[in-house]
Each structure stands twice: as structure tokens, then as C-alpha cells.
C-alpha positions, -999 to +999 in steps of 0.1 A: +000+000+000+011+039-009+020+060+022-010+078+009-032+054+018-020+048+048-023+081+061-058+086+048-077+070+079-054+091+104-067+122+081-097+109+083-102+104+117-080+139+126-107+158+105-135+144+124-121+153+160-114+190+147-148+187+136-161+173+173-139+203+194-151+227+167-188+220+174-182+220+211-164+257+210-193+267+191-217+258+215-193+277+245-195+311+225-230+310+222-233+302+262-211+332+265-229+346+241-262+342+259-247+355+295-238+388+272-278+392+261-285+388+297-260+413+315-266+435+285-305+435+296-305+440+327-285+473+320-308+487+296-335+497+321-371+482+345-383+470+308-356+451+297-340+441+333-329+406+336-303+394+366-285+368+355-276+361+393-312+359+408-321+323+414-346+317+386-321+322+361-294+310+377-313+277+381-324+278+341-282+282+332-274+257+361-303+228+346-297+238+307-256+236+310-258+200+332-282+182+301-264+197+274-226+190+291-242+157+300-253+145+269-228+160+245-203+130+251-227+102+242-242+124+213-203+124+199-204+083+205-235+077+183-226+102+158-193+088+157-204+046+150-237+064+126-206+079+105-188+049+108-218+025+101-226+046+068-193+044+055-175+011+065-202-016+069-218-031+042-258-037+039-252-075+036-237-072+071-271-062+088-293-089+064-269-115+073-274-105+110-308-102+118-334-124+102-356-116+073-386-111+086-390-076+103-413-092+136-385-114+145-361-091+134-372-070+163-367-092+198-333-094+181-325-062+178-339-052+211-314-076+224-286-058+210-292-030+226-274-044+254-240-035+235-238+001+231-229+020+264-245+055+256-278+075+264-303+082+245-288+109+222-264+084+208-292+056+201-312+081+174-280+090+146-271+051+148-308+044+143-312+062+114-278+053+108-289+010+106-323+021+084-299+038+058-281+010+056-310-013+047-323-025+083-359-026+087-375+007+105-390-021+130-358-033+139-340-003+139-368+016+162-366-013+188-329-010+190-331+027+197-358+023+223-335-005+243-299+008+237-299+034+262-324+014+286-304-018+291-270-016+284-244-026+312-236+008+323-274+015+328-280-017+347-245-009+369-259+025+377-294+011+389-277-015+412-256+012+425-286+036+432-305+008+448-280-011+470-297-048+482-325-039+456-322-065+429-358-069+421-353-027+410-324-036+383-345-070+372-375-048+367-363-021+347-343-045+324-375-064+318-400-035+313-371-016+294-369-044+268-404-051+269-416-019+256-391-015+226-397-050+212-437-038+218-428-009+200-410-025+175-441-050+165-466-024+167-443-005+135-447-037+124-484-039+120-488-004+121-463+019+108-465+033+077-433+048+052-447+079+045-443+090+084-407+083+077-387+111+052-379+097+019-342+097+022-349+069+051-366+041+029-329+049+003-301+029+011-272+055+014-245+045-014-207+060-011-196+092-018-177+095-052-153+117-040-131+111-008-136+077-005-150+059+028-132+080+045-150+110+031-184+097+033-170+093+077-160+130+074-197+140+053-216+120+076-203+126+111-200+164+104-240+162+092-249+143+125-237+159+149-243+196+137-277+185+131-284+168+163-263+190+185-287+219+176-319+196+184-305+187+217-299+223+225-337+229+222-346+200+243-320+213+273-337+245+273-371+236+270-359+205+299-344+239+322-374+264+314-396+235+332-378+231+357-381+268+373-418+272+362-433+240+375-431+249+415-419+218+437-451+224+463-475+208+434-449+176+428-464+168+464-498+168+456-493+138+438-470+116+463-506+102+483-521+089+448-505+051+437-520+061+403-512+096+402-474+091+413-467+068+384-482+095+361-463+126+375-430+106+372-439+094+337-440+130+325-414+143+348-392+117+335-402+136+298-395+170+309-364+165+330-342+150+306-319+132+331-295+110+310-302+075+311-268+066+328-276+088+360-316+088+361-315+059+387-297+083+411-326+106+408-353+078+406-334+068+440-337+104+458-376+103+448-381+084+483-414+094+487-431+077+454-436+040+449-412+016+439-435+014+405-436+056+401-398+054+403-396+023+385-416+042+350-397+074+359-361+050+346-384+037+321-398+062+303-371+087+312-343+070+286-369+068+257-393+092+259-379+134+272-381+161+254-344+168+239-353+132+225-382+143+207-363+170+193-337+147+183-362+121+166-384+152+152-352+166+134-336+132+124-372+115+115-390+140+111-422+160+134-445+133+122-432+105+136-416+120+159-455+129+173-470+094+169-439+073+180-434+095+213-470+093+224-475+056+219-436+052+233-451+070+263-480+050+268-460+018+265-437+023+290-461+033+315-482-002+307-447-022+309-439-004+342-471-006+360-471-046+351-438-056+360-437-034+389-464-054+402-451-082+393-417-080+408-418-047+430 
């Protein structure tokens, strides 16, 4: 081989982490950016005034940077094996893999989840990622669903947040899995292509210029721009409910069985908490039922709302609508069951 081609992967690779610290100083300048706005405001007068050192605030920067510093790394992982899936491994890989026909296609791929340690933002870009490549949408769904749910550093990080508890770690594994191969079968009988863009029923073909190596560079730089922006939204949106929701009405709900599993559900949507450190909170919730905290690590990991943005600009608003509703409602089902069942 040509010294050229040798040094074409260490290019390769070079250009993407430029890309990666690139991304992250943008995001920095615009934090900066923001705290200029904010000091600039409350300059200008009663009508403008904003302290960016009163507790709301401070509360909304304190919430928005810990999701967005939290997830960044695990966004770089799954942008990082999309780019790589897109350009290095061939379709037959996938058909040979998993079988033909999409509803037992699904278990399987639920299953795999197991193998990626990462959160939720870096199950979407490899998702999209395997249906590119040829995988069914099925398959492909249930594998982002169970990913960040059931992989070993999740499972770790529940036994670690619920010492002597290992009917909580069982649980959450089972209803975790559960709901994405449920979710996967009902795209099976259900889901329709046109809720999916057109580009992700086209198996993506290499780029003619650059190589693999190029295609890596295309695709990693389009992923993570793209998602990085999406999970910015979901951060603020996660931070902005955070210091309008008072904690006084969260109690309310604590007597209720019913009612607790419900508030976590959609707390676990509106907090964000990454799915490798959501047990820890789940934990601190001491006054809710096993089963409330129980769907709160459930639902948290595949239903939130920088998720949704993430699935909305990756799929599409569409789907992102319908599969995050019914997502919702699974989990909740899958949690109430097996918490009775085991908790």
C-alpha cells in the first residue's frame, strides 16, 4: 500500500475530531454569548431588566448547561459509530445479522441493545444510521428504544442507586426491553413509510469523491451539527420546566399510587436526566412507589423532550409525534405490570 493510503484513515479520523472540538467551541460562544444578552438586559432599564444572578435564572443556566454537558459526550459516540456504520459496513452485514422477517427481526434487535454504552442521544444518529443502511425501521426503532435502557452501564448505575435492591435492576431491564420489542411490533403492523422522510426508505450509497473516509468525514460532520442543535432545544425547553413548575405541586401527587406513576412518567419527559444517571434521581424520589420510580427510569431514557427534538429533526415531526405518544403509553403499561409483578 502507498504511504497515501495509509495516512488517509489518520486524516480521516484527525478531521473528524477537529470537527467534534469545533462543534463543542461553538456551543461555549453561544453560552457566552447568551450571559452577554442577559447582563446587556438588565443594563438597559425596568423593561428590559434581567439578573443573570437571581435564582430563577441562575437555576435555568445551572439545569440547561448540566443536560447539554451531560449528553454532548454520548451524542459524539452515536454520531461517531452512525458515521462509521454509513461508511465502512456493508448492507449484507445487517441482512446477514438479523433475520428476514421484520417481527423477529425485532426481539433481536432489542437484544442488542445491550452493546452500546450511551444514552439516548447516541441511540437516534445510529438508528437512522442501521435504516440507511437497509435495516428494517422495525428493527431499527426497537434498537433505539433499548440501547440506552439496558446496556451494562445502565444496569450498573441502577444496582448502584438501589444497594440490596435487585428486584429494581430486574424490573427495569424487563419492562425496558419489553416496551421497545412492543414498540417495534406495533411499526410492524402499524407503521406506515410515509411518516418516515424519503431519504430513510434509500439505502445511502458511497460518496464518489473522498472515498469511505470522506463519506465518515460528510456524515459525522452532518450528524452531529444536526443533532447537537436539536438537543440544545430540548435542554432549554428541559431547564425552562424546571423553574416554572413549583416543587409544592410535585407533592400533591405523592398520596395517589396512580397519580405518582403518572407525575413521574412526565417528569421523566421533561427532565431529561441521562439515562446513565436517572437511577440516582429515581433513588432520591423516596417518597413515590417503587413502581412511580420504576416508570420514571423507564420512560425517562426513551421518551424526554431533547429526545423528541432529536427524533423530530432526524425523523421527522410526524413521527416524531406518533412514535413518542405511543412510546409514552408503553412504557407506562410495561412499568405498572412488571412493577407489580416484581416490586
Amino acid at each position: 500500500m502507498s504511504q497515501e493510503s495509509h495516512e488517509e484513515p489518520v486524516r480521516g479520523l484527525a478531521d473528524g475530531i477537529r470537527l467534534v472540538a469545533r462543534t463543542l467551541v461553538y456551543i461555549v460562544l453561544g453560552g457566552l454569548a447568551l450571559i452577554t444578552i442577559l447582563t446587556v438586559g438588565s443594563v438597559l432599564g425596568p423593561m428590559l431588566a434581567l439578573d443573570l444572578y437571581t435564582p430563577p435564572v441562575a437555576a435555568w443556566w445551572t439545569v440547561f448547561t448540566a443536560v447539554v454537558v451531560q449528553a454532548v459526550p454520548f451524542l459524539m459516540l452515536g454520531t461517531l459509530v452512525s458515521a462509521a456504520i454509513g461508511a465502512f459496513v456493508p448492507e449484507r452485514v445487517f441482512t446477514r445479522l438479523l433475520p428476514r422477517n421484520p417481527a423477529l427481526a425485532v426481539p433481536v434487535a432489542g437484544a442488542a441493545g445491550v452493546v452500546l454504552p450511551g444514552c439516548e442521544c447516541a441511540s437516534v444518529p445510529v438508528a437512522d444510521s442501521l435504516m440507511r443502511r437497509g435495516v428494517a425501521p422495525a428493527a431499527a426503532l426497537a434498537f433505539l428504544l433499548s440501547a440506552p435502557a439496558i446496556n451494562p452501564v445502565v444496569l450498573v448505575a441502577t444496582s448502584i442507586a438501589f444497594p440490596g435492591q435487585p428486584a429494581m435492576v430486574a424490573a427495569r431491564l424487563l419492562a425496558s426491553l419489553a416496551t421497545a420489542v412492543v414498540m417495534g411490533w406495533l411499526w410492524v403492523r402499524f407503521g406506515r413509510e410515509e411518516w418516515l422522510p424519503q431519504r430513510r426508505r434509500t439505502a445511502s450509497k458511497a460518496p464518489s469523491d473522498g472515498g469511505r473516509w470522506g463519506g465518515f468525514r460528510a456524515g459525522l460532520q452532518h450528524d452531529f451539527l444536526h443533532a447537537g442543535g436539536f438537543l440544545v432545544v430540548g435542554a432549554a425547553a428541559a431547564a425552562t420546566f424546571n423553574i416554572v413548575v413549583p416543587r409544592s405541586v410535585l407533592d400533591v401527587f405523592t398520596g395517589s399510587a396512580w397519580l405518582s406513576v403518572l407525575l413521574l412518567a412526565v417528569l421523566a419527559v421533561v427532565l431529561c436526566v441521562c439515562s446513565e444517571a436517572d437511577a440516582f434521581v429515581a433513588a432520591s424520589l423516596s417518597g413515590f412507589s417503587p413502581t412511580a420510580r420504576l416508570a420514571f427510569m423507564v420512560v425517562g431514557p426513551m421518551v424526554d423532550l431533547k429526545l423528541f427534538a432529536l427524533q423530530a429533526g432526524t425523523f421527522g415531526r410526524a413521527f416524531a409525534v406518533r412514535f413518542s405518544a405511543m412510546t409514552w403509553v408503553v412504557a407506562v403499561v410495561s412499568s405498572v405490570l412488571v412493577g407489580w409483578w416484581l416490586l
